[in-house]
C-alpha positions as CSV (number, residue, x, y, z in Angstrom):
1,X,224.7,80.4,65.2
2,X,227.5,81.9,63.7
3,X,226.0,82.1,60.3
4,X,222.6,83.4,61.5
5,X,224.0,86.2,62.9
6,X,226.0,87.3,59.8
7,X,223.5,86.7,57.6
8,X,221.3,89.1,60.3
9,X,223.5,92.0,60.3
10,X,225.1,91.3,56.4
11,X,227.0,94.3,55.7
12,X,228.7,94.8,59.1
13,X,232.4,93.3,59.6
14,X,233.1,91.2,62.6
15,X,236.3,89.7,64.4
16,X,235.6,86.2,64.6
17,X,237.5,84.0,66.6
18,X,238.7,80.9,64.9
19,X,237.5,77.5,66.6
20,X,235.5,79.2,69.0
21,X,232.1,79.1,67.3
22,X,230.3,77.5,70.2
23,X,231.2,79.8,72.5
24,X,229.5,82.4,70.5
25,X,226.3,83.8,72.4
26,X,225.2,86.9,70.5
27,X,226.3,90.2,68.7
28,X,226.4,93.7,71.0
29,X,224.6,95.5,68.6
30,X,225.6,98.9,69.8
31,X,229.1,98.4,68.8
32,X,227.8,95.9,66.0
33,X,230.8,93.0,68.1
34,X,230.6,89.5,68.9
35,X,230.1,88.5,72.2
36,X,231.8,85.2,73.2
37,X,231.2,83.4,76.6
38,X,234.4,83.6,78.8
39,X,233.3,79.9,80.1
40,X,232.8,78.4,77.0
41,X,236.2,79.4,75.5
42,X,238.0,78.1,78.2
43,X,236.2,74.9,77.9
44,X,237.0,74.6,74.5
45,X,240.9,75.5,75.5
46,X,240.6,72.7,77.8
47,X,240.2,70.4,75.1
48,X,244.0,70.5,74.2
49,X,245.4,71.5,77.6
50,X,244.7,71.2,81.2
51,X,242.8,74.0,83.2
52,X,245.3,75.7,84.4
53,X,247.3,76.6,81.4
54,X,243.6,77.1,79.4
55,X,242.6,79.9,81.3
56,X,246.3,81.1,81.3
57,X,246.3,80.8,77.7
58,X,242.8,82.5,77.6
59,X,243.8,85.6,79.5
60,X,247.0,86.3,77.8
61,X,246.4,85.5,74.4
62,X,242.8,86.0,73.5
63,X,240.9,88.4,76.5
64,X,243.7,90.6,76.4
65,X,244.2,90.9,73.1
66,X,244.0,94.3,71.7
67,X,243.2,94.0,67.7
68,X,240.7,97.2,67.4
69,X,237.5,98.6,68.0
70,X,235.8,95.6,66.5
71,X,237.4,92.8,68.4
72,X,234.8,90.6,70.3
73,X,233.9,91.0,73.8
74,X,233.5,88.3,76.7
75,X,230.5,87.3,78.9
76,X,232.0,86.0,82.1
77,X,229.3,84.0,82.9
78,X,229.6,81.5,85.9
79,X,233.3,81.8,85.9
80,X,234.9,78.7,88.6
81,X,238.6,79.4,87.6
């Protein structure tokens, strides 16, 4: 998907989050950003460490993450944790 969508909007730069490709649902096109599934990130996270520390992890490091105006947003879709 990830490809699709830069192919669609060539010409516009993106923050794209490293290893987090299936948790990619879609570009905001009024701000021309990525948005990212909240869910899906952490369950990728989860991969490598339990729950708890994932959605720690999450939070800290990559939700609250200022970079600049082009730096993804999050979908928090079905949320559990």
């Amino acid at each position: 998907m990830l490809q699709e969508l830069l192919e669609k909007h060539e010409g516009n730069t993106f923050i794209i989050l490293e290893g987090f490709d299936d948790a990619l649902l879609g570009v905001y096109e009024e701000k021309m950003v990525l948005i990212y599934s909240t869910k899906k990130c952490i369950e990728i996270l989860m991969k490598d460490m339990p729950i708890s520390m994932a959605v720690d992890y999450f939070y800290l490091n990559i939700y609250n993450a200022y970079i600049d105006d082009k730096q993804p947003i999050f979908c928090d879709d079905n949320l559990m944790y």
